[in-house]
C-alpha positions, 0 to 999 in steps of 0.5 A: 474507486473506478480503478478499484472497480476495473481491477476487481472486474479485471481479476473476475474475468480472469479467474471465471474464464481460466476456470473454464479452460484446459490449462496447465498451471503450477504453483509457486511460493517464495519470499519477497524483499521490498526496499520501500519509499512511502510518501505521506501527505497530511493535512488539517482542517480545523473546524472540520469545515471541508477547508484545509488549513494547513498540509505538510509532506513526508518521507519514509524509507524501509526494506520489508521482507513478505511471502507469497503463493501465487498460480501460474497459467500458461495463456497465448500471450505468455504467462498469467500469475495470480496471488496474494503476498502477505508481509508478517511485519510491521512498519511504523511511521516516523513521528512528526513534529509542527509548532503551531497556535492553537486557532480554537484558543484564540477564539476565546481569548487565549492563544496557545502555541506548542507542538502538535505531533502525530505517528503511525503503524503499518500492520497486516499488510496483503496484497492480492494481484494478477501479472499478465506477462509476454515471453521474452527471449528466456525471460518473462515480462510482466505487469503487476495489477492489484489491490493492497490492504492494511491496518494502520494506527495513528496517534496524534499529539494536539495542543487544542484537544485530547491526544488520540490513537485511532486505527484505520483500514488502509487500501490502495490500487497497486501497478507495477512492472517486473520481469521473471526468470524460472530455471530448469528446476523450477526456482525462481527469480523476480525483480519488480518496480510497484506504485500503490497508491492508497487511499486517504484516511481521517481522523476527527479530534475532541474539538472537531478538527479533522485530520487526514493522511494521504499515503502512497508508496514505491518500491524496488523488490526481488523475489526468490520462489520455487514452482511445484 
């Protein structure tokens, strides 16, 4: 939370004093491609009792396409870009499988085992972000500070309570590095590195057993725009 907090304060600042300060600004609109890496770290405990019974981590690979438009100042230090990108996709979260005894069944008596499985969907995805950059030689130098928002879906397979799907809001803090090249003409290219790391989300099934998903991702990008 107290990255979010400096991040928010950070982007206010920025934007209160740009708008009271003769600068020059264009605008630029383009397409991103993001090869992604995401990371998912779940977890269980299953008498919802603060403990964690068991943890398990998973990888997942995607390349998703998103466009942006974004505000580009001119400041002492090189260049400012402030801008919110929007990815028009989904992205799902392979299922994943574990055989395990039902804990809750052998309390009364009556040890199950079989597979609990869960999945996920990764939809409306935005960021919004500011990238302070320092020219270098014909090329601009950045870092890429932000905030990430999603919805995301899960649905969750158990062998000692109902089955569930539960939808979620996601958000996570996004830093990143990249560099920038505009031409003559005013198109653009960007190539870019980005963590976000997003908060964890929970669900609680019938027999109160919570689960959790702790989800972070990383990714390589390139970005064509024009600048107007």
């Amino acid at each position: 939370m107290k990255i979010k907090k400096i991040l928010l304060s950070l982007m206010t600042i920025t934007l209160f004093s740009l708008g009271t300060a003769q600068v020059q600004a264009t605008v630029g609109i383009g397409i991103k491609l993001d090869n992604l890496d995401l990371t998912t770290d779940a977890s269980d405990d299953i008498d919802n009792n603060g403990s964690v019974d068991s943890r398990k981590s998973y990888d997942d690979t995607a390349t998703m396409p998103s466009i942006f438009i974004e505000k580009n100042f001119d400041a002492p230090f090189g260049n400012l870009a402030i801008g919110v990108s929007y990815i028009p996709f989904e992205a799902d979260i392979d299922k994943r499988s574990v055989t395990q005894s039902s804990v809750k069944a052998k309390a009364d008596g009556a040890a199950t085992t079989g597979t609990n499985s869960a999945e996920g969907t990764v939809s409306d995805h935005f960021t919004i972000y500011i990238q302070p950059g320092v020219n270098v030689l014909s090329n601009t130098v950045y870092l890429n500070l932000g905030m990430a928002f999603a919805d995301v879906e899960g649905k969750n397979n158990s062998i000692s309570s109902t089955n569930i799907t539960e939808s979620k809001d996601l958000e996570g803090t996004v830093m990143g590095v990249g560099v920038k090249r505009v031409s003559d003409a005013g198109t653009f290219l960007k190539l870019e590195y980005t963590e976000i790391d997003y908060d964890q989300v929970s669900w609680v099934t019938s027999n109160s057993t919570k689960g959790m998903a702790d989800l972070d991702s990383s990714a390589f990008s390139i970005s064509l725009g024009k600048e107007f």
